[in-house]
C-alpha positions in Angstrom: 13.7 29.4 31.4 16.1 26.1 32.1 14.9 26.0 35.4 11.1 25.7 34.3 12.4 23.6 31.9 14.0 21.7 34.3 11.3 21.1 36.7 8.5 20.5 34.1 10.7 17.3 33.4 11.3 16.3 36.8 7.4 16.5 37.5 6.2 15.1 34.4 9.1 12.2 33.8 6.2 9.4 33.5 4.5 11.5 31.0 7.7 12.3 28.9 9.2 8.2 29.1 6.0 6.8 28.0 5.6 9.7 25.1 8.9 8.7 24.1 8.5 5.0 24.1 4.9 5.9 22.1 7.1 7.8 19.2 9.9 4.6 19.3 6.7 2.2 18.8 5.1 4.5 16.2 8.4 4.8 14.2 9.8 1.4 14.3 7.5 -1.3 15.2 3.8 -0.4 14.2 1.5 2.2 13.0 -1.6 3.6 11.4 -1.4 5.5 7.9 -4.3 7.2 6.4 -5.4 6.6 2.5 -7.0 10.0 1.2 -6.9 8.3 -2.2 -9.2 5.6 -4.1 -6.3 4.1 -5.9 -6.5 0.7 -3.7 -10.0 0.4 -4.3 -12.3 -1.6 -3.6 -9.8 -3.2 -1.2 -9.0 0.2 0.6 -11.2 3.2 0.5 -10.6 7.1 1.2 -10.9 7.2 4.5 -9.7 3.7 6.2 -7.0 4.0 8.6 -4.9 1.0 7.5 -2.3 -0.9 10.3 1.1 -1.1 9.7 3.0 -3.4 10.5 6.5 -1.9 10.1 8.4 -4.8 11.7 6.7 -7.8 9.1 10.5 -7.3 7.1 12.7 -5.8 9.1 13.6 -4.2 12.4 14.5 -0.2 11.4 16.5 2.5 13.1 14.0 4.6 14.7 12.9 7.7 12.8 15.2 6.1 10.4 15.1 3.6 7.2 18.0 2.1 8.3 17.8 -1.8 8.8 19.1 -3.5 11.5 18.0 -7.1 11.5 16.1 -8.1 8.6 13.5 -11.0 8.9 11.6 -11.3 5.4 11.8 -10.0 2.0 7.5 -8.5 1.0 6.0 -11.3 -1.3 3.8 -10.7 -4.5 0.1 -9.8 -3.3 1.6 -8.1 -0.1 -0.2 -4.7 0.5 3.0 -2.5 1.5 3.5 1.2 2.8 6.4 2.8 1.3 8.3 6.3 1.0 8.4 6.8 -2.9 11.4 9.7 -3.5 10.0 9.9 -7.2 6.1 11.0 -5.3 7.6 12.6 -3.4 4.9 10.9 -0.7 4.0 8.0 1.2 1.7 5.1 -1.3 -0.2 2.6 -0.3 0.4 -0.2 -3.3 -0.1 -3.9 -4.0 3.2 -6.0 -4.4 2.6 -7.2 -7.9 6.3 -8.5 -9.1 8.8 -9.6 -6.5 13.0 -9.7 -7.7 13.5 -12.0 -11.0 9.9 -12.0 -12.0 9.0 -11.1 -15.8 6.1 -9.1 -15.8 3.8 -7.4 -18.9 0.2 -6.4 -19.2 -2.2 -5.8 -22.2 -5.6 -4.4 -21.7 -5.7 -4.5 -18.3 -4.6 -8.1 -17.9 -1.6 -9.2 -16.3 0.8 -11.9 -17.0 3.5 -13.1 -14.3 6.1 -15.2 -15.7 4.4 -16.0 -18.7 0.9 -17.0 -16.4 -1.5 -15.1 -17.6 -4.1 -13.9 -14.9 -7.7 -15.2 -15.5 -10.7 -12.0 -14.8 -14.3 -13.2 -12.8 -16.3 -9.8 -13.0 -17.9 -10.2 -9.9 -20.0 -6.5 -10.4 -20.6 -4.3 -13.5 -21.5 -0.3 -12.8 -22.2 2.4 -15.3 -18.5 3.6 -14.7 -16.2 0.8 -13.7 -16.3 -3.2 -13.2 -15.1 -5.2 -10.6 -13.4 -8.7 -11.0 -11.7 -11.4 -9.5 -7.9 -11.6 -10.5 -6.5 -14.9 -10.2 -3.0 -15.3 -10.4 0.4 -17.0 -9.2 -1.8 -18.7 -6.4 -3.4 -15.5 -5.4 -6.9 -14.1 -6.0 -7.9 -10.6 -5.2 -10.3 -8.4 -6.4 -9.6 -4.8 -8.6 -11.7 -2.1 -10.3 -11.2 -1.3 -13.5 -12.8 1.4 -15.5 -15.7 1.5 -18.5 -14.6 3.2 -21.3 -16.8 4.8 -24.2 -16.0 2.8 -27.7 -14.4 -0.1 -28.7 -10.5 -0.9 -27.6 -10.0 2.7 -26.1 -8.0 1.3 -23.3 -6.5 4.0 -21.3 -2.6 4.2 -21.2 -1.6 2.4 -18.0 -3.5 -0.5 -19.6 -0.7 -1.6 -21.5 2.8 -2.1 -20.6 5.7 -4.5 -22.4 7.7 -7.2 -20.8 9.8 -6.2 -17.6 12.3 -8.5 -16.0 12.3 -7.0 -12.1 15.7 -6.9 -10.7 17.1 -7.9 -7.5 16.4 -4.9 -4.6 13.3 -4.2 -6.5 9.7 -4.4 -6.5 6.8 -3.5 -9.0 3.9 -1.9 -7.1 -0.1 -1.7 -8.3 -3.1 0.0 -7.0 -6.1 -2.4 -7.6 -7.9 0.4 -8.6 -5.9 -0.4 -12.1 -6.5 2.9 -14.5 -6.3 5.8 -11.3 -3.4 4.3 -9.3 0.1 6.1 -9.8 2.4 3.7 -9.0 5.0 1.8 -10.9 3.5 2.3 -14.2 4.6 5.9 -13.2 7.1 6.1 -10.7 9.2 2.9 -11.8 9.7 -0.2 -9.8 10.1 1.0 -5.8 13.3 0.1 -4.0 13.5 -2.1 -1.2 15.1 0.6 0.9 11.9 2.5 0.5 9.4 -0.4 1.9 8.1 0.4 5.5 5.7 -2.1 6.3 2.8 -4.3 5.5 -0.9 -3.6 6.3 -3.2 -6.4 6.8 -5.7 -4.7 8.5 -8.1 -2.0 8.3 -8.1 -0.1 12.2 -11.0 2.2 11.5 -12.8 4.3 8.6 -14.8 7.9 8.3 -16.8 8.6 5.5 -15.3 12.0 4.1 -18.6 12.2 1.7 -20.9 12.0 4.8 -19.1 14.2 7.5 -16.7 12.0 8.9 -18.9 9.5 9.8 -17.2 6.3 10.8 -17.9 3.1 8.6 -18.7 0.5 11.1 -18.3 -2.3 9.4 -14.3 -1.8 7.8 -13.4 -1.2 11.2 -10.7 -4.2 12.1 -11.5 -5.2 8.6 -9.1 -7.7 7.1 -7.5 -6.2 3.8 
């Protein structure tokens, strides 16, 4: 068996060098992660394959979170990929509070250091609205849902005051009321922060048999 071994390397040494430098890449300088979930909608949909860019903060150990040479710290309205130990998973989430931001939101709307976001609803459906949020220089747009009756705001809706800390972060899903993120699993640590995606590479339809999407692929995000 070592001998086969043996020679199976020796013949195949191109293959196994440029598999190896494929997995290095993968690991610590870029990547594709794919979103099963609507919780970044309408910015990111179930099926987009989303770029990352795992070397836009730091340079990592590979197959490792270890840092080796940090470049940047993410910024508020950065989409980032992280490794949440309270999911238990990979999320997809936008950066919504960055270190020494104060932080609170009632019905849906945010405040950010005592700026309070302004809403544009850009499209109104049967079960949810779209709008503009404009805030701390940034505008993108989020999906909130229609409830039945008057001021029956789900529970993620709401939340009090928060001063982030330093080595911390407080993550959102634009898709405001079915995100879990750090309304649930707390603010996310900076160890836990892979990369940023910028960049949609390519999209199936998982409603209509896998069939790609066309027009998200290389969409900007």
């Amino acid at each position: 068996m070592k001998k086969i071994i043996t020679n199976f390397c020796k013949s195949n040494t191109s293959l196994l060098v440029f598999i190896s430098l494929m997995l290095v890449f993968r690991s610590a300088v870029a990547d594709w992660n794919d979103v099963p979930t609507g919780s970044m909608k309408p910015t990111i949909v179930e099926g987009d394959r989303i770029i990352i860019n795992k070397m836009a903060y730091d340079l990592k150990l590979p197959f490792s979170q270890k840092t080796l040479i940090k470049f940047a710290d993410p910024e508020r309205n950065d989409i980032v990929i992280f490794e949440s130990k309270v999911a238990k998973k990979r999320l997809v989430k936008r950066v919504i509070g960055i270190p020494g931001d104060t932080i609170s939101m009632q019905n849906n709307q945010l405040s950010i250091n005592h700026q309070v976001a302004d809403y544009t609803v850009v499209s109104q459906q049967k079960e949810y609205t779209l709008s503009q949020e404009h805030i701390a220089d940034h505008t993108h747009l989020i999906r909130t849902q229609v409830q039945p009756g008057n001021n029956n705001q789900p529970h993620r809706a709401n939340f009090n005051e928060i001063t982030i800390p330093a080595g911390f972060y407080l993550m959102m899903g634009d898709n405001r009321d079915n995100s879990a993120d750090s309304r649930s699993i707390g603010l996310v640590p900076r160890e836990e922060i892979i990369g940023r995606s910028n960049t949609v590479a390519f999209s199936l339809n998982y409603q209509q048999y896998l069939m790609p999407r066309s027009e998200r692929f290389l969409k900007a995000i």
